[in-house]
N, C-alpha and C positions, 0 to 999 in steps of 0.2 A: 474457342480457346479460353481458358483459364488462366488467367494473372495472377502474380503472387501481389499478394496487398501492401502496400505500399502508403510509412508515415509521414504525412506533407509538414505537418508540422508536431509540434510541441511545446506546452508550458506548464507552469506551475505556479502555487498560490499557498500561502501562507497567514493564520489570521494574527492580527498588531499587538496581543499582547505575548510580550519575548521576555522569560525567565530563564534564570542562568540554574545551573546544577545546586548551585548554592540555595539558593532562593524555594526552590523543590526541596531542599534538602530539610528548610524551614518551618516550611509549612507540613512535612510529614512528620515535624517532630510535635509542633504545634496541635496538630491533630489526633496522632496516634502514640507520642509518646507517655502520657499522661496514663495509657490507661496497656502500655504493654510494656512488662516488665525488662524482655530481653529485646528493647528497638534498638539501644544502642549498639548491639552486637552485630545488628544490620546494616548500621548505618554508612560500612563501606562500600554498599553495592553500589552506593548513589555515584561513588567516585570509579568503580569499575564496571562501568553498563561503559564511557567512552564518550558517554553525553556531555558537551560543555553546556548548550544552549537549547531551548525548545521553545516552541509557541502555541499559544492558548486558545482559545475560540472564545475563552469569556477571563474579565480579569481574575487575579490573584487570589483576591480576596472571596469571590465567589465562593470557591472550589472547601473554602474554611467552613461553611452554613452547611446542613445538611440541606438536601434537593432532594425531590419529589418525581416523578415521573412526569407529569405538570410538567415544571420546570427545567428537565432534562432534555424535554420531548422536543418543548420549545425553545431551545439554546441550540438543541439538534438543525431543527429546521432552519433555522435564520443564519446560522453558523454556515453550514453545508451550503447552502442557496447563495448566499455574496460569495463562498470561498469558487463555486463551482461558476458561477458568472464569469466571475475575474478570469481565472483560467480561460474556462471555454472563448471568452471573449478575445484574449491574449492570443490560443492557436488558430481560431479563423482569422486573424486581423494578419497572423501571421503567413496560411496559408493563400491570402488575398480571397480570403470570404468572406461573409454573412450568416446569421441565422438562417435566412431563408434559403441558403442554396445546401441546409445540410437535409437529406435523405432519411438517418434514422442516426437514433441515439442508445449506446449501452451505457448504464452508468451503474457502478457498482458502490456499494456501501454497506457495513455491517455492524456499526456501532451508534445507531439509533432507527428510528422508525417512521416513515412519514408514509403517506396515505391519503391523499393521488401522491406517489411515489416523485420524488425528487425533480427527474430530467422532465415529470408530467408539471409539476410547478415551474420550472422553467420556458415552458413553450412561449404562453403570452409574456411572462418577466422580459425574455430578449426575444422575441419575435419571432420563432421557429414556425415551421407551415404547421397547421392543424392537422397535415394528414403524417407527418413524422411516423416513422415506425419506431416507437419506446420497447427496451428489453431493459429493465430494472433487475439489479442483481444483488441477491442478499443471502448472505452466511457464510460467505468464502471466506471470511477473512483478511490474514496479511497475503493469503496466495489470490485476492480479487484482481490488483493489480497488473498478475499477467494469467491467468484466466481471463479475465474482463477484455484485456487487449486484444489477448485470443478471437473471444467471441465475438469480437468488433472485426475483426479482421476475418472471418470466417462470413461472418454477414456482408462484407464489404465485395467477397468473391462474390456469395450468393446474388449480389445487385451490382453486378459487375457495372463501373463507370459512375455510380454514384457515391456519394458522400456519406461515409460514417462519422460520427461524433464518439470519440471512447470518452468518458468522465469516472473518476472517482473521487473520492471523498472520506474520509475519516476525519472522527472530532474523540478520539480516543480519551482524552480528557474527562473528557463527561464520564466515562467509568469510574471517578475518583469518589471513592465512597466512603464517608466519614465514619459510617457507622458501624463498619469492617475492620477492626481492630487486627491483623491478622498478616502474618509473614509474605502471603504472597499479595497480598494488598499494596504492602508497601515496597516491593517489587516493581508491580506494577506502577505507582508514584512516581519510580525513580526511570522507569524509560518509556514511559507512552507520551505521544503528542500527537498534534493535528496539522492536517495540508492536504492538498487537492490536487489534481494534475486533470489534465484533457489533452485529447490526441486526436488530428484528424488523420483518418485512412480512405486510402479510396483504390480500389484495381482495377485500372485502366490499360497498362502495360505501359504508361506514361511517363513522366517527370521523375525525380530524382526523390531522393528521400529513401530511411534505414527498410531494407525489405525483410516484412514478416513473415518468414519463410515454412513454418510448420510449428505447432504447440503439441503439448500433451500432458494430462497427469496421473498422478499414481497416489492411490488411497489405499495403504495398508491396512488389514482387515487388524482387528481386536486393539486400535488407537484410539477412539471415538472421542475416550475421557482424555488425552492429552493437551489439546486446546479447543478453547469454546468459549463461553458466555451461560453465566446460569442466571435466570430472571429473580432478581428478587422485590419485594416490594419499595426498594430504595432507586432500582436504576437495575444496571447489568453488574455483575458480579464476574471478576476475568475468571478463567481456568486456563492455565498450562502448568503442565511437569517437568520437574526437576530432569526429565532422561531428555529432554528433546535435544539440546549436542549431543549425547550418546545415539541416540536414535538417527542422526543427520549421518554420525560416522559408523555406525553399525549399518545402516539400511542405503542409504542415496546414494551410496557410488554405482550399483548393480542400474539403478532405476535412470542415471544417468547416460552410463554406458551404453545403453537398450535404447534410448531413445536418440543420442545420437548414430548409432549404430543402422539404425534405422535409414537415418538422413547420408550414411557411406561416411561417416567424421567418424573422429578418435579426439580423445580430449588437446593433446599436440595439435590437430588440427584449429583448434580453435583463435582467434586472435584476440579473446578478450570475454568477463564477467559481466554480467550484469544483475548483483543476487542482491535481494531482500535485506537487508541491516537491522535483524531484527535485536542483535541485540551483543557484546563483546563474544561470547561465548559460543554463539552461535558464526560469527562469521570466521573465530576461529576454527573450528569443525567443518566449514566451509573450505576455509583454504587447504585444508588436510587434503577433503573427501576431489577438489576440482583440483590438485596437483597435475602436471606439471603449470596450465595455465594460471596467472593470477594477475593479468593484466584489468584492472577495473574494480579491484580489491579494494584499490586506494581511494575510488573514488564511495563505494558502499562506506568505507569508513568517513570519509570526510561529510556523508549526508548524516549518519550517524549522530557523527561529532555536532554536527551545528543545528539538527532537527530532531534529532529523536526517533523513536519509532512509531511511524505515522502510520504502521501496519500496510493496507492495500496500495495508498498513496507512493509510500516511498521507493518500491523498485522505479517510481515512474522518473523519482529525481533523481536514480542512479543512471539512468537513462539517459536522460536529459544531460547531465554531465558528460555522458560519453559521447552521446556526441556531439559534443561543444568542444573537446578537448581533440575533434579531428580524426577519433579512432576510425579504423576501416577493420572490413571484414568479418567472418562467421564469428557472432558471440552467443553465450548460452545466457538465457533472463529466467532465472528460477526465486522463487519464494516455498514459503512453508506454509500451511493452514487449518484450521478447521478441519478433522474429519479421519485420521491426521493425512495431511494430503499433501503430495509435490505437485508443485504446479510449475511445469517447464517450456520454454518456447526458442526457435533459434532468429535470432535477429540478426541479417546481412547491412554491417552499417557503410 
């Protein structure tokens, strides 16, 4: 028999330096005002992204110095490594585990690069067995977070009765490129940030916790250039377009229908969101495209409001919210990504 998988716990992690809208707003003028003529014409976005607060993986001041790959690579690793400890250590402690009692690990990341890959630097860090199965996952983007959970949960069927570790991580920051004088640059300024989540899963037909009931995505063909990362020799260079609201309200209602349809739901059926925060505009377009449902709306915007967009990370603390606030019943956990890609899952909380 086949168990649906099932989340024992949950947490999240955050790194200590916390700058306010203001403070970003500062330093992008500090940086790229000097040398772009029409920045002040931009400078509203900072106050309509919805951002009040975010946090940093390295101070303030850093972010002012141009950085190197060097530099970057290594802010990456140490950054991700304490943020994904904390976490990971938070939801076993919570599910009443251990390192050693987890099975295997997915951990998803797409805003730096490490090599032995992240959850493989953590094995001896917190004590994980040596025979762990690692599945490291990189380029998804903000759709990692439930993709990633997906795939942790797809694995968890596959070794039915043992323990999955989901981990993700983003240090979005570190994209902060001095030397990019340029409109979508300082976009990006004004709503990227860093945080980390981990989840255990496990399909036993057991204990209690939100069941992940089925995933799926949708990668519309001739998107590719909509969002991405282009390598330059400073660090990552973001890419997204101006059409992606248009494109959420033009294309995702169809893609969402299809997939709960599949599951015998209607969007009425549902009791609640769990989407992506990627950013004011976007979760606008969201609440058009998910009509009549908009229970958990409130909660994407409140992660918004006090963290930013933490890309893969944050559907995890929209999550985490919901079910702390007691919701029950069939929710849709969707994000947007790379590729350009819907990445959808149905969570029974």
């Amino acid at each position: 028999m086949t168990h649906t998988p099932r989340i024992l716990s949950l947490a999240t992690a955050l790194p200590p330096h916390r700058l306010s809208q203001d403070e970003a707003l500062g330093v992008a003028r500090a940086v790229f005002g000097p040398r772009m003529r029409d920045f002040e014409r931009l400078v509203p976005v900072f106050a309509n992204t919805g951002i009040e607060t975010r946090h940093a993986v390295m101070p303030i001041d850093w972010y002012m110095e141009p950085r190197g790959w060097p530099e970057r690579t290594a802010a990456f690793r140490d950054g991700a490594l304490s943020l994904l400890e904390e976490a990971a250590g938070q939801a076993l402690a919570s599910a009443g585990l251990g390192p050693r009692d987890v099975d295997a690990i997915v951990c998803a990341s797409t805003t730096g690069i490490a090599t032995p890959s992240l959850e493989a630097l953590l094995l001896e860090r917190m004590g994980f067995q040596p025979d762990t199965v690692r599945l490291p996952l990189f380029g998804l983007g903000c759709a990692g977070g439930v993709l990633g959970l997906t795939r942790a949960g797809q694995i968890a069927q596959a070794m039915a009765g043992r323990t999955v570790l989901f981990l993700v991580v983003e240090l979005c920051t570190l994209a902060f490129r001095s030397a990019e004088a340029t409109p979508t640059n300082v976009v990006a300024s004004a709503l990227f940030a860093d945080g980390a989540a981990a989840a255990v899963l496990r399909a036993d037909g057991e204990g209690e916790g939100p069941r992940l009931v089925d995933g799926a995505e949708h990668t519309w063909p001739g998107t590719q250039d909509v969002m991405g990362w282009r390598v330059e020799d400073d660090g990552l260079g973001v890419i997204f377009s101006q059409s992606i609201p248009a494109l959420i309200r033009n294309r995702l209602e169809p893609v969402i229908d299809g997939f709960l349809e599949r599951r015998r739901l209607a969007r009425s059926d549902l009791a609640g969101l769990i989407v992506h925060p990627g950013g004011a505009k976007v979760l606008h377009a969201l609440e058009e495209v998910c009509a009549p449902v908009s229970a958990g709306l409130d909660d994407a915007w409140a992660v918004l409001r006090r963290c930013g967009n933490m890309s893969a990370a944050s559907v995890l603390f929209v999550l985490e919210r919901r079910i702390a606030s007691g919701a029950r019943g069939p929710h849709l956990m969707s994000a947007l990504g790379p590729g350009f890609t819907a990445a959808l899952a149905q969570i029974d909380l």
